[in-house]
Phi, psi and omega in degrees: 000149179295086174348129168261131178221142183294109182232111179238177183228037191010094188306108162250124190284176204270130191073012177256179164232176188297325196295310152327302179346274212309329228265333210269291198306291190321300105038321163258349182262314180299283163343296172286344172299326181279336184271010170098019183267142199275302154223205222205087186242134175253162175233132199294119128225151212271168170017056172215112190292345165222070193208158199210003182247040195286308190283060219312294193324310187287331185282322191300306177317316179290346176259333183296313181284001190246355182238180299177258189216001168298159189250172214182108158216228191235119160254045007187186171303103197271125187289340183270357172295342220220159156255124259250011148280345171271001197254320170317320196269320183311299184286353154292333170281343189270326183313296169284009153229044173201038191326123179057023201241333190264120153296152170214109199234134195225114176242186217226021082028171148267327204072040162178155128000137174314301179313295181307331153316308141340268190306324154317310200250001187070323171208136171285021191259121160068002162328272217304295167322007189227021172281332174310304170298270159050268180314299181327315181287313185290275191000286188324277158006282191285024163244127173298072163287126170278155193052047161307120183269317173235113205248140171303117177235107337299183180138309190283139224322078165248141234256099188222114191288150147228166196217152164257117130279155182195163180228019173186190219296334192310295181290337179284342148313301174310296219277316187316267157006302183273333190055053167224167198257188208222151181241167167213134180302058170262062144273325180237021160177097186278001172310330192232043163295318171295326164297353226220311181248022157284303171318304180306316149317304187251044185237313175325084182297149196255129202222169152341317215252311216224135168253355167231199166260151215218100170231125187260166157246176203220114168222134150323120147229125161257142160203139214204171164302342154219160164317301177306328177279320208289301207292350182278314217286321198303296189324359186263305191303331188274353170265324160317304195289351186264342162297323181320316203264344159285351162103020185239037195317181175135169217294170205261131196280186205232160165281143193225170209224038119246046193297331172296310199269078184213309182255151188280157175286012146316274212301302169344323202281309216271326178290325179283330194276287192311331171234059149312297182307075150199152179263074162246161190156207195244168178355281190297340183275325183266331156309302180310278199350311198255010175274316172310317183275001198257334193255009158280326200229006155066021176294172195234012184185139182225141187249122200250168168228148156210114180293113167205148166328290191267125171281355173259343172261004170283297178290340191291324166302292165301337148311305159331288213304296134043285214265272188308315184272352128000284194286345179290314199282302197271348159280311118034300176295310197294313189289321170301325175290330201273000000 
């Protein structure tokens, strides 16, 4: 069966703060350690008021010193925001006190709003064209070049994987290309996913990092004791994602039991198209689910995520999925032996 891995954006709830956010991430990350999930990734976004993971590199360090053996990285660093010898260094420091545990997933995104963009990089002219050299430049950095005049200290060689994220065709070209492996957001934007690893398959070049191509997705999963709880708990993502787009972000809202008259049908229209990629339900809904979405897209990893309110039916969720993929795994086992 395919490794389950965790994309969380430490989430802040309405009356809540960042610091629950964080004491909340750990909490879940210590959890998914136990249940057997393969990593553990935060994601960099700026001026969004019910997201606690701006400072990605530091939350990371903070979940990484608090676990084991789960591996804990960035889904990801969005690069152009950054200069790709401070992103070396961060993650060459993460590397070198958490050996063989760090991930570094690098999108080309801003994560925030134009104005914050701005106040992030000072100036927007030719940032975004220029992630490929980008990418190109951090690579370096973690290869011992002799006679390197500026070398990431740490950072230099030590083995700290990348991954290219995306959410359209650009990264999946890059990452074929680059022969590295790849994640694509189709948890919030699933459109162009089948397109994204059919190229990426059949593009791929084989390099030092990957000898084949590697594609994890990004999926929803609610999951809960019945269908009617799973589909109450999904209404805390669907009222967010529809503030977003009304230009109203803030912190992820408690679940409600009219989520249809809340929205126009426009909006109705655009969260089922954008969070096509989710599982919800109750156990048995979700083992189909997630049987479905692995033997649709042939993925080689699945990274699930969920935004819910309440932090105990948010772990109770990730036990369920968990669970399912357990049972997946061992008919999977059952079927090959017979």
């Amino acid at each position: 069966m395919i490794p389950f891995s965790v994309l969380d954006l430490s989430p802040i709830v309405e009356g809540g703060d960042a610091g629950q956010a964080l004491r909340n991430t750990l909490d879940l990350a210590r959890h998914a350690e136990r249940l057997g999930y393969h990593r553990y990734w935060l994601a960099e976004h700026h001026n969004m008021a019910g997201i606690a993971s701006a400072a990605t590199a530091v939350v990371i360090g903070h979940v990484a010193a608090g676990t084991a053996t789960i591996r804990v990285g960035a889904g990801g660093v969005m690069l152009p925001n950054h200069a790709p010898l401070v992103i070396a260094e961060q993650f060459g420091t993460l590397e070198a006190l958490h050996p063989g545990r760090i991930d570094l997933g690098l999108g080309r995104a801003p994560g925030s709003d134009q104005l914050t963009a701005r106040a992030l990089r000072r100036t927007l002219a030719g940032d975004v064209d220029e992630f490929p050299q980008d990418v190109l430049e951090l690579m370096a950095y973690f290869r011992p070049e002799p006679g390197q005049r500026v070398r990431a200290i740490p950072g230099a060689g030590l083995e700290v994987p990348i991954w290219i994220l995306g959410s359209s065709l650009y990264g999946a070209q890059l990452a074929a290309a680059l022969g590295l492996p790849f994640a694509f957001a189709s948890h919030f934007a699933p459109d162009q996913m089948m397109t994204a690893l059919q190229l990426y398959r059949s593009q791929f070049r084989p390099s030092e990092h990957a000898a084949k191509p590697y594609a994890m997705l990004g999926l929803n999963v609610f999951a809960a004791a019945d269908d009617a709880e799973a589909s109450r708990l999904f209404t805390s993502l669907q009222q967010a994602f529809v503030n977003l787009r009304r230009g109203r972000p803030g912190p992820l809202p408690p679940p409600v039991d009219d989520i249809e008259a809340r929205l126009s049908p426009l909006e109705r229209s655009m969260v089922a198209q954008s969070l096509s990629c989710a599982v919800v339900g109750s156990p048995e809904t979700v083992r189909r689910g997630l049987a479905a979405f692995i033997a649709r897209t042939g993925a080689d990893e699945i990274m699930i995520t969920a935004q819910i309110f309440d932090h105990a039916a948010r772990l109770r969720s990730f036990e369920i999925a968990a669970a399912a993929g357990a049972e997946l795994a061992g008919a999977a086992q059952g079927a090959s032996a017979g």
